[in-house]
SELO-899474 format. One record per residue (C-alpha): residue number from 0; residue in one letter; y, z, x. Coordinates in nm, 3 decimals. Layout:
REM residues N
(NUM; 'A'; (Y; Z; X));
...
//
This chain:
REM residues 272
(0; 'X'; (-1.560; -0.812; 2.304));
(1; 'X'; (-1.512; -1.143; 2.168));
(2; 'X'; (-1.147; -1.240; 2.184));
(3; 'X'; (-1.106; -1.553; 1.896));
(4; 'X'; (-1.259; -1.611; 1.583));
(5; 'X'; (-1.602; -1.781; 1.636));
(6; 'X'; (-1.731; -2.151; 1.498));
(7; 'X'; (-2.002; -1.986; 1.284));
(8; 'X'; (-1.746; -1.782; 1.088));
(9; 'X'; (-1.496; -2.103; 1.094));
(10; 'X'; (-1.786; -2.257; 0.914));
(11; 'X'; (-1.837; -2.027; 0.625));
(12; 'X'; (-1.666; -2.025; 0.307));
(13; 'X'; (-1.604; -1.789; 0.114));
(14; 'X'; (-1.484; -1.811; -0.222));
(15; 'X'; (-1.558; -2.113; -0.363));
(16; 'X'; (-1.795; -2.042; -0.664));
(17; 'X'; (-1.480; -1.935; -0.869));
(18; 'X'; (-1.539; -1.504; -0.722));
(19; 'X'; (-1.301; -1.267; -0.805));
(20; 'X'; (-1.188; -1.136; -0.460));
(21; 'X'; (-0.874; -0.996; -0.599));
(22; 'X'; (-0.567; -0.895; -0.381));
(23; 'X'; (-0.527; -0.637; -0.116));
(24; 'X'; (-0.177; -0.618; -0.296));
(25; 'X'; (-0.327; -0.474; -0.620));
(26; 'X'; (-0.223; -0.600; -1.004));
(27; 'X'; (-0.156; -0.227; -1.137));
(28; 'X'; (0.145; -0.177; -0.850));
(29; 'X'; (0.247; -0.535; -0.924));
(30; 'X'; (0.260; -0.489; -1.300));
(31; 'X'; (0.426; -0.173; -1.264));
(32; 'X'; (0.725; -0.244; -1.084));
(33; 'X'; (0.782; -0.583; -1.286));
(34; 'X'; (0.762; -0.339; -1.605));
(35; 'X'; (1.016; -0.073; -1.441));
(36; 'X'; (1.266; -0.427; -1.336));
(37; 'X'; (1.202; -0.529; -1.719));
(38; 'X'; (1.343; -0.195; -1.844));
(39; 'X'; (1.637; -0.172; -1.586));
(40; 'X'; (1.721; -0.524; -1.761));
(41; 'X'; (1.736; -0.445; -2.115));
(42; 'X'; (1.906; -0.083; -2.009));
(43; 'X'; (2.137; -0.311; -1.814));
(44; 'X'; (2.207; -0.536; -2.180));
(45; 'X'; (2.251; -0.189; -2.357));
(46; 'X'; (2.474; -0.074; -2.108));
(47; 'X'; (2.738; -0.344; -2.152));
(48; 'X'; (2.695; -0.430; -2.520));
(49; 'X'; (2.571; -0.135; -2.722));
(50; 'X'; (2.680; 0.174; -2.507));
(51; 'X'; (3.023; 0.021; -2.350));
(52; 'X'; (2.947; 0.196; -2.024));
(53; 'X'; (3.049; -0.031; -1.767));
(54; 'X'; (3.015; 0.176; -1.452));
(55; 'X'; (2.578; 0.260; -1.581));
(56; 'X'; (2.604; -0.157; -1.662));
(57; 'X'; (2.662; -0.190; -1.302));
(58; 'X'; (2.402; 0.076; -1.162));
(59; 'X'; (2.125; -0.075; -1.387));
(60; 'X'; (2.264; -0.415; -1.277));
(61; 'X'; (2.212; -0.324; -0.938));
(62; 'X'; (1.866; -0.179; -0.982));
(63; 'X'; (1.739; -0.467; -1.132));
(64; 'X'; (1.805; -0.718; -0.879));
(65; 'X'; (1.671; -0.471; -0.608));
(66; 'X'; (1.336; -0.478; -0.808));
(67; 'X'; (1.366; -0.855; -0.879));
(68; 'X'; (1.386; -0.905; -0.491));
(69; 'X'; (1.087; -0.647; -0.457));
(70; 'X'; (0.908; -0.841; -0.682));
(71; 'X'; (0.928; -1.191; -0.507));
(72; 'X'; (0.857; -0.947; -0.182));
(73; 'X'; (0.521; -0.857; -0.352));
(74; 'X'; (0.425; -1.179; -0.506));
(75; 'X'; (0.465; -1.341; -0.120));
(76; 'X'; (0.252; -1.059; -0.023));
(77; 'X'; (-0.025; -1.150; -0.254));
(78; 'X'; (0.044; -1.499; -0.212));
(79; 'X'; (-0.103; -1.436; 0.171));
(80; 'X'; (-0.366; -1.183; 0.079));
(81; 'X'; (-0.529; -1.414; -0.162));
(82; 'X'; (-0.784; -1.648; -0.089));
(83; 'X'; (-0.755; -2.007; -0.127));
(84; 'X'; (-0.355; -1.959; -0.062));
(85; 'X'; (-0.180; -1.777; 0.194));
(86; 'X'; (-0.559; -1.723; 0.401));
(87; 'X'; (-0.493; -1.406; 0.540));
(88; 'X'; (-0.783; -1.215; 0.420));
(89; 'X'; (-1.018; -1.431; 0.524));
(90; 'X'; (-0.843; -1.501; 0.900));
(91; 'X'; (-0.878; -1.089; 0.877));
(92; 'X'; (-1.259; -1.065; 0.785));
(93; 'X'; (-1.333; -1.386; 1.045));
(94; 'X'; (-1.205; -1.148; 1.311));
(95; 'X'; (-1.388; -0.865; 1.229));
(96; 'X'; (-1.691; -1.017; 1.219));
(97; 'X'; (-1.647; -1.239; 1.517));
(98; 'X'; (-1.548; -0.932; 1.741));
(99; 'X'; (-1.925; -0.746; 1.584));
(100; 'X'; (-2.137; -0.808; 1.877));
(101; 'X'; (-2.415; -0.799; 1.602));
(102; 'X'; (-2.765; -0.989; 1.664));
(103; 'X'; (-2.806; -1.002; 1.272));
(104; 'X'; (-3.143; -0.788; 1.280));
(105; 'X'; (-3.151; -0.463; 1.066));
(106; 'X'; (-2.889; -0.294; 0.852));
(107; 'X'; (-2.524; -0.332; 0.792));
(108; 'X'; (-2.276; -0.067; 0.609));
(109; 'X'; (-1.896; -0.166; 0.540));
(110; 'X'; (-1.719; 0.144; 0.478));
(111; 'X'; (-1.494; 0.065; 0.151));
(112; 'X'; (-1.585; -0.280; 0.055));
(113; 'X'; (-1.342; -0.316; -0.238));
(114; 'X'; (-1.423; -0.641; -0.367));
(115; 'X'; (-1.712; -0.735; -0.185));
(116; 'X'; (-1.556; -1.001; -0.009));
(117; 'X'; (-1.649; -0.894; 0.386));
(118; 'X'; (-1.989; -0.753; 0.288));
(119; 'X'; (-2.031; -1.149; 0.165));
(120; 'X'; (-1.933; -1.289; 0.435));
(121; 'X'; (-2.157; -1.033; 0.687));
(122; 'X'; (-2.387; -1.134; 0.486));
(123; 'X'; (-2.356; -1.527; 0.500));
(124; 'X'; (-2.331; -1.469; 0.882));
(125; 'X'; (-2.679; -1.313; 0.903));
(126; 'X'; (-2.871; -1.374; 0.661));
(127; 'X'; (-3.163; -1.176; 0.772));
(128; 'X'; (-2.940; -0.837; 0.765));
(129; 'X'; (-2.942; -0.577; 0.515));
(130; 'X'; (-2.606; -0.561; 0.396));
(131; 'X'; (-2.476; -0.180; 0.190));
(132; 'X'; (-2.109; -0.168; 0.064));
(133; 'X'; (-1.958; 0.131; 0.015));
(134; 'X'; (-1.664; 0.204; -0.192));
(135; 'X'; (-1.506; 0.489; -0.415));
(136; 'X'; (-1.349; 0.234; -0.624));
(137; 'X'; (-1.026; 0.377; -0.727));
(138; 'X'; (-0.808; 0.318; -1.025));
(139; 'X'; (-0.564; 0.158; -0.758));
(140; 'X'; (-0.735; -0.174; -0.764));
(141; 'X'; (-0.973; -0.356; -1.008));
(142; 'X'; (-1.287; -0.380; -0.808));
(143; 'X'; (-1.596; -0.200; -0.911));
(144; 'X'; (-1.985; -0.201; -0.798));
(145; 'X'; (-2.045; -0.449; -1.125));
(146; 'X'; (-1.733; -0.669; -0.956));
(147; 'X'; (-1.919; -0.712; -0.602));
(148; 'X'; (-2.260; -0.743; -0.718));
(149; 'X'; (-2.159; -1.056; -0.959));
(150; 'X'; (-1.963; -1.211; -0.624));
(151; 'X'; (-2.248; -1.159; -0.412));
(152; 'X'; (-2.480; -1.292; -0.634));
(153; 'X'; (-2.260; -1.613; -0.702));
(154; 'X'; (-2.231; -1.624; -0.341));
(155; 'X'; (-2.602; -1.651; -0.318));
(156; 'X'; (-2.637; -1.319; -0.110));
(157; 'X'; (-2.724; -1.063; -0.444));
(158; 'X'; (-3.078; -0.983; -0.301));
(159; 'X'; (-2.926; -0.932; 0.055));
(160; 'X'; (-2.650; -0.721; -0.047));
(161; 'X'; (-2.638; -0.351; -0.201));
(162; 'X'; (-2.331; -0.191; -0.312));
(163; 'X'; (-2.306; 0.195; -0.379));
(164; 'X'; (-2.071; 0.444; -0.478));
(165; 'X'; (-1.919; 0.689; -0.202));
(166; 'X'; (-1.692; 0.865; -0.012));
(167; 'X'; (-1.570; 0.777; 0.332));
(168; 'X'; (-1.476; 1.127; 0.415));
(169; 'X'; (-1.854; 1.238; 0.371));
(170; 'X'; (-2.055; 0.916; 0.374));
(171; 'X'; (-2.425; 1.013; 0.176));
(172; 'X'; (-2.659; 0.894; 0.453));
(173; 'X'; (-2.813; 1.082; 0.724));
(174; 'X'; (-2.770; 0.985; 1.088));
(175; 'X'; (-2.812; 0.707; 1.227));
(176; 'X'; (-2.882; 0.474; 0.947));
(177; 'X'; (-2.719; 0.160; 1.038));
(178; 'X'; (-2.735; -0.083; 1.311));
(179; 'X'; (-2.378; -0.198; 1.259));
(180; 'X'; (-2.046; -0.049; 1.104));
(181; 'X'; (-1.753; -0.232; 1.003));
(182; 'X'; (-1.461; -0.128; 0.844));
(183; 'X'; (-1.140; -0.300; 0.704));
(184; 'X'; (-0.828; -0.151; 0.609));
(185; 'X'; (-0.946; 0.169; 0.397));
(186; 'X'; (-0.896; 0.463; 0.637));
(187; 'X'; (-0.514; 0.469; 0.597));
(188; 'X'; (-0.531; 0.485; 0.215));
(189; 'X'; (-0.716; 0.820; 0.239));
(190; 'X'; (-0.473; 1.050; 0.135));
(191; 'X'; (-0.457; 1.395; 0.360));
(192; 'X'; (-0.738; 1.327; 0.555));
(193; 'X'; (-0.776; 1.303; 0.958));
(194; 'X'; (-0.790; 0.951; 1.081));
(195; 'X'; (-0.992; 1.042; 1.364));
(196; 'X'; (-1.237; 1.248; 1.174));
(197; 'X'; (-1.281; 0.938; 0.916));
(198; 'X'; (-1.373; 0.693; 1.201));
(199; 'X'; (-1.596; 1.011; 1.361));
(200; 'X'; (-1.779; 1.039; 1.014));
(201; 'X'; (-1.826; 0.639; 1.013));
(202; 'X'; (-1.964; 0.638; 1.353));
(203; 'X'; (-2.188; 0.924; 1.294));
(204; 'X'; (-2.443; 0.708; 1.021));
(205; 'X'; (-2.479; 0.446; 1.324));
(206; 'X'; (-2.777; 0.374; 1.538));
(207; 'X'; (-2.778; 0.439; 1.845));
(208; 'X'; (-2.743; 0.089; 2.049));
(209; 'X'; (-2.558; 0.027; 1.707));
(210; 'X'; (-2.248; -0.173; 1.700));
(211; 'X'; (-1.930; -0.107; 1.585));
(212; 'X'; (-1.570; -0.262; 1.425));
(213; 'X'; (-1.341; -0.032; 1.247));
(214; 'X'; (-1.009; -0.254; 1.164));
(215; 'X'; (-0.681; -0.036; 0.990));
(216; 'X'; (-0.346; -0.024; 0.987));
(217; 'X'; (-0.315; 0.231; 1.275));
(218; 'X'; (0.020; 0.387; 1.242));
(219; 'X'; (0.077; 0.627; 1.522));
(220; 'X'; (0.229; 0.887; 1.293));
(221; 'X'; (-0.065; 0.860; 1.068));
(222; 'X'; (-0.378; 0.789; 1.354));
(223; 'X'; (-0.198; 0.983; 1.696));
(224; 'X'; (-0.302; 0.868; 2.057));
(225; 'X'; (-0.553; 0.619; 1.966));
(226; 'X'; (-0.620; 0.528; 2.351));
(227; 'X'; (-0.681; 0.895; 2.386));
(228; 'X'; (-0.949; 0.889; 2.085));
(229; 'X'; (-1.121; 0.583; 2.289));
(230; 'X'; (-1.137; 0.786; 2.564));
(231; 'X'; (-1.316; 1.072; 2.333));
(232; 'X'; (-1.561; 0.837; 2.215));
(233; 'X'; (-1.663; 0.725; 2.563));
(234; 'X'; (-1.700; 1.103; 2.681));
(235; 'X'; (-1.917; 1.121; 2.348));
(236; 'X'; (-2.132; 0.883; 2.524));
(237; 'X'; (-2.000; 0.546; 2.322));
(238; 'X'; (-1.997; 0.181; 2.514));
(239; 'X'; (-1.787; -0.103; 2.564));
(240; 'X'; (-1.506; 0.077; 2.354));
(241; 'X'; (-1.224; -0.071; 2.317));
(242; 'X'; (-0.889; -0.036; 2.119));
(243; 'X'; (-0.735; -0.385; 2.005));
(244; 'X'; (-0.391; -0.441; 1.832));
(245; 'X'; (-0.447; -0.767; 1.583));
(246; 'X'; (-0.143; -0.777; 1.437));
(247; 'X'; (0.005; -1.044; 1.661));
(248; 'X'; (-0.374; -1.221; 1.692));
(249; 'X'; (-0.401; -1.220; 1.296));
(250; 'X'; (-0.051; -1.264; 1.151));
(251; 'X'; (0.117; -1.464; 1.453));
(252; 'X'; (0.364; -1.186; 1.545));
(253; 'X'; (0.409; -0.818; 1.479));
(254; 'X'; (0.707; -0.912; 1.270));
(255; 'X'; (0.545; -1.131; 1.034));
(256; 'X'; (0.277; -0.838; 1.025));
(257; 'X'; (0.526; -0.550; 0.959));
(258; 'X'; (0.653; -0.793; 0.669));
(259; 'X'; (0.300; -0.739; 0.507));
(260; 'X'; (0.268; -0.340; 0.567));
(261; 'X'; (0.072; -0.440; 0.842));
(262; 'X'; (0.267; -0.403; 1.152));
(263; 'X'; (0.011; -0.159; 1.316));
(264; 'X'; (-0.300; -0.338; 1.256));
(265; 'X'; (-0.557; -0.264; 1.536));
(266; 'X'; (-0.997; -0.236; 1.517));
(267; 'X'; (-1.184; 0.019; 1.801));
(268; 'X'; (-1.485; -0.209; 1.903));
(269; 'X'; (-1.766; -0.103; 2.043));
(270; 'X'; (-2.143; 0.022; 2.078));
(271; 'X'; (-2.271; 0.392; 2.026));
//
């Protein structure tokens, strides 16, 4: 596996046509705690000056800076995620793609590609690939299939690209479909489902020879003995499978990482 971000993905911007790439800290969550710290404030006001009840004054006080200081938390966080600014998304996605051991030839699938952001730039590295984004495009956030075509397109890649609707728990392909899988931070926003049976299911609409990166935020109480699950995939017949922690490589420490939600990030690489 390749251990640093390569010089073609240094290269390519992405970006820079005025896209709408959004944040992987989304504006609904945002919005809604700076509405909840706005309401603590003017209960705060009431408290004191209409009502005349010191000791819920206080409490409301005290809520309201908590959520002020969650706020600047979250606007820091989106500060990083967003592109042009803090760069982490794209240091994320040059990773991914630089760790793909991917000769650019046939078809590519990103399992919940959000914004469309990745799928662009897989499809900027190879332009002779087939490129299919998948996503179930929750409420959450405010991408859509409409949202990713109109990047692609403005990124030049519209004809290469293909975005459908879909559900990582039972992807809608048959076997073996695609010569390369990637993945990026999706599986541990799946409610209730098994982590390993998510990455299984991924794996399962992959070539074989195929190549694989699946990146999350692996929490051990949420994704178990991940060494033990690379050991699975090699009895299942899988190659040069590896488990990799990034959130040192990508952030700069696991501190810095944990400060983003992102303390466990980690990818299994390899080829089926």
């Amino acid at each position: 596996m390749k251990s640093t971000i390569s010089d073609v993905q240094k290269k390519i911007k992405v970006g820079t046509h005025g896209e709408d790439y959004g944040s992987w800290m989304s504006n609904p969550v945002f919005y809604v705690f700076g509405g909840i710290a706005l309401v603590t404030l003017v209960l705060t006001a009431l408290s004191f000056t209409v009502f005349r009840i010191t000791v819920l004054g206080v409490v409301f006080a005290a809520a309201t800076v908590i959520l002020v200081a969650l706020l600047c938390w979250m606007a820091w966080i989106r500060r990083q995620y967003a592109f042009g600014k803090g760069g982490m998304m794209e240091k994320v996605h040059q990773t991914i793609l630089s760790s793909l051991d991917f000769d650019g030839h046939g078809s590519l699938l990103e399992v919940g590609c959000g914004s469309g952001a990745l799928a662009v730039r897989a499809a900027l590295t190879w332009p002779e690939a087939k490129i299919t984004g998948l996503d179930y495009w929750g409420a959450m956030y405010n991408y859509s299939k409409a949202l990713c075509e109109k990047n692609a397109a403005s990124e030049g890649v519209g004809k290469q690209c293909g975005f459908v609707h879909g559900d990582a728990n039972k992807l809608d392909f048959p076997d073996g479909s695609f010569d390369a899988v990637i993945s990026n931070y999706v599986y541990h926003n799946i409610m209730g489902a098994d982590k390993h049976a998510l990455l299984l299911e991924s794996l399962r609409v992959l070539k074989k020879g195929g190549v694989f990166v699946l990146h999350d935020n692996m929490k051990p109480q949420m994704y178990g003995d991940m060494n033990a699950f690379v050991e699975e995939l090699r009895g299942m017949g899988f190659a040069e499978v590896q488990y990799v922690e990034t959130a040192e490589k990508i952030f700069g420490s696991k501190q810095r990482a944990a400060m983003m939600m992102l303390g466990n990030s980690a990818m299994i690489v390899g080829r089926k």
